[in-house]
N, C-alpha and C positions, 0 to 999 in steps of 0.2 A: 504494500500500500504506500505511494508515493505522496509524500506529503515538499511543498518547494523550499525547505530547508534542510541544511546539513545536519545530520547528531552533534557534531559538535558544539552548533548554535544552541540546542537543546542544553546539552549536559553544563557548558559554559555559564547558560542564565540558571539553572539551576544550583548551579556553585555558587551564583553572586555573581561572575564575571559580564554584569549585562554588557553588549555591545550599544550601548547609549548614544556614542555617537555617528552610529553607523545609520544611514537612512532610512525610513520603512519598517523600522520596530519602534513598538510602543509597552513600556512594562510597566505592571502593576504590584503590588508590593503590600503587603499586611504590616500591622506596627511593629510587628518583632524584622521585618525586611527581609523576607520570606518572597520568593515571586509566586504570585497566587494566579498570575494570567499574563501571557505575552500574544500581542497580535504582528503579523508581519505582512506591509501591504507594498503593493505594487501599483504604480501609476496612482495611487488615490485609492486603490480599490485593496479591502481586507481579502488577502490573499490565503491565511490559516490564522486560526484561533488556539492558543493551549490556552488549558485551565489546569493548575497545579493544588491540592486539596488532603488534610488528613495527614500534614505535616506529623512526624514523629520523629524522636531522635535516636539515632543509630550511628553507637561509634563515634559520639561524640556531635554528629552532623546531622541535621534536619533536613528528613528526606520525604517527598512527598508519596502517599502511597498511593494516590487515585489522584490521575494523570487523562486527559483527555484531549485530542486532537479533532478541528472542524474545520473543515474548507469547503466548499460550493458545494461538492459533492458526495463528500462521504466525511463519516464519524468514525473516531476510533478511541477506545477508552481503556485503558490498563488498571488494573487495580492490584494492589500488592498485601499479599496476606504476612508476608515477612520479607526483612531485605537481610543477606549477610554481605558483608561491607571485605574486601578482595577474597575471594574464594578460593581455594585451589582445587584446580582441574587436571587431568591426569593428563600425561601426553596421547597427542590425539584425540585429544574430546570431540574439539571441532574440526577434525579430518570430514570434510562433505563425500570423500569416497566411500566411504562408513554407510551413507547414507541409500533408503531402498530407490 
């Protein structure tokens, strides 16, 4: 599901690193300074919606666990029952040859 931003732009405003003064974002922010919603437009026009929700702290860091993405045409909504903060994976976890 192609949403017209990178993960990086995601994971960045979600650390705090908003890109402020880059053009075409616009971020929203709860009193602890938390992003509870970022829009990113194009020409004038709201090109995708997130909505960040149900903040918890993990490891020290407030992560959000219900996460929702909206553009013109489709919704996409994650919700996290637990997050473990760097995990280890065995070799080859994410080998895609693995895969049926």
């Amino acid at each position: 599901m192609p949403f017209p931003f990178r993960p990086a732009e995601v994971v960045g405003a979600l650390l705090g690193a908003r890109p402020m003064d880059i053009a075409g974002y616009a971020f929203f922010t709860d009193e602890a300074g938390r992003v509870t919603k970022f829009v990113k437009d194009e020409n004038g026009e709201s090109v995708v919606k997130a909505t960040m929700s149900d903040y918890r702290t993990v490891s020290g860091t407030d992560v959000p666990f219900s996460i929702t993405m909206k553009d013109r045409r489709k919704d996409l909504g994650v919700k996290y029952s637990s997050v473990e903060v760097n995990p280890v994976f065995a070799a080859g976890f994410f080998d895609t040859d693995r895969l049926p």
